[in-house]
C-alpha positions in Angstrom: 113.1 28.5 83.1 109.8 30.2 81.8 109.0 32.0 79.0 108.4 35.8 78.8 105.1 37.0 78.3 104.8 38.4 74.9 101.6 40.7 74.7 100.1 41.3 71.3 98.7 44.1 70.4 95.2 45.0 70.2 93.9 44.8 66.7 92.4 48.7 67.2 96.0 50.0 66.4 96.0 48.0 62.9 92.8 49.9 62.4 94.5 53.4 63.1 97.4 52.5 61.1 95.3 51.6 58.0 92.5 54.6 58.8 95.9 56.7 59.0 97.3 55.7 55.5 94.3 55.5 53.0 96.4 54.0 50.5 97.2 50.7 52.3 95.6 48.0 50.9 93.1 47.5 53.9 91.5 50.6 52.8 90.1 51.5 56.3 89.1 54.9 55.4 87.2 54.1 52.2 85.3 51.6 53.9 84.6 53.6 57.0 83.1 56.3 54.1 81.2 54.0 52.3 79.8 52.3 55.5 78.5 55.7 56.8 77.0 56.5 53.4 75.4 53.2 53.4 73.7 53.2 56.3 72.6 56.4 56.2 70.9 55.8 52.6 69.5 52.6 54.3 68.6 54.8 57.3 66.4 57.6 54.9 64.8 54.7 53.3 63.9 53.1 56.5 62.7 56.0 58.8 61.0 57.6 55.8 59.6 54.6 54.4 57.6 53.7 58.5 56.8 57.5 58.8 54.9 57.5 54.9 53.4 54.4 55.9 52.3 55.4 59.4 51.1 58.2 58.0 49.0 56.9 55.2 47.4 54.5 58.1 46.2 57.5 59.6 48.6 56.8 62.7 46.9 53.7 63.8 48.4 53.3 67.4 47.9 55.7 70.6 51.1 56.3 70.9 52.3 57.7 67.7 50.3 60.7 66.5 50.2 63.3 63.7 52.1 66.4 63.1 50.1 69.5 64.3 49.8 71.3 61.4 49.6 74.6 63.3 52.9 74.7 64.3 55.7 75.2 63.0 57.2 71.8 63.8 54.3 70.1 62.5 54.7 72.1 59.2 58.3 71.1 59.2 57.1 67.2 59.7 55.1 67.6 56.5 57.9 69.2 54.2 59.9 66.1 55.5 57.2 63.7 54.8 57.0 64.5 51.5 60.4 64.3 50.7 59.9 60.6 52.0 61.5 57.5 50.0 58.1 56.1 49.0 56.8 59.4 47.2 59.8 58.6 45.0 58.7 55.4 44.0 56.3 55.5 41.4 56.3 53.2 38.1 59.1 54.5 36.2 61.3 55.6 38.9 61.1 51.9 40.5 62.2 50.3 37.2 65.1 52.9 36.5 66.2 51.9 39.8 66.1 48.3 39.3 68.7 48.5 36.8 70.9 50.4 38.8 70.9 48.0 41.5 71.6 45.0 38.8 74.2 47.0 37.4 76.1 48.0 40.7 75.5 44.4 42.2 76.8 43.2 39.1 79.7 45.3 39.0 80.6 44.7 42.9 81.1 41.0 41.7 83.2 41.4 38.5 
């Protein structure tokens, strides 16, 4: 006599369940939100962080060139530039920062 086949269910409807109910202790939905805001943060410092950098090298390859600056778009470029993460960055800034990092890694772990 053989055995039925018991199929298990996909692991994707765990994930609905806890995205569904917020409060279950899997949390789904929190980490979902915190992933997104994550990696965009890591995103802005990334893309901002090649673009200053290109741009300070004067564009340095033939493929990548600078914003036209009579345009509108290239205008735009600028204003975006200048928002970028490493304008940020200057002395006291990067040491107020520091500590906030220690302080959230630190609390993550306690």
């Amino acid at each position: 006599m053989r055995r039925p086949v018991v199929r298990e269910r996909p692991k994707r409807r765990r994930w609905l369940r806890d995205l569904a109910n917020p409060g279950h202790a899997g949390g789904a939905f929190r980490d979902i939100l915190t992933g997104a805001l994550m990696g965009g943060i890591n995103g802005y410092i990334l893309i901002s962080s090649v673009w200053y950098y290109l741009a300070e090298a004067n564009y340095p390859f033939k493929a990548i060139t600078a914003p036209d600056m009579a345009t509108e778009m290239g205008q735009n470029a600028a204003k975006i530039l200048a928002s970028a993460f490493p304008t940020y960055m200057h002395v006291p800034v990067i040491y107020y920062a520091m500590v906030i990092v220690f302080f959230l890694i630190i609390g993550a772990f306690v």
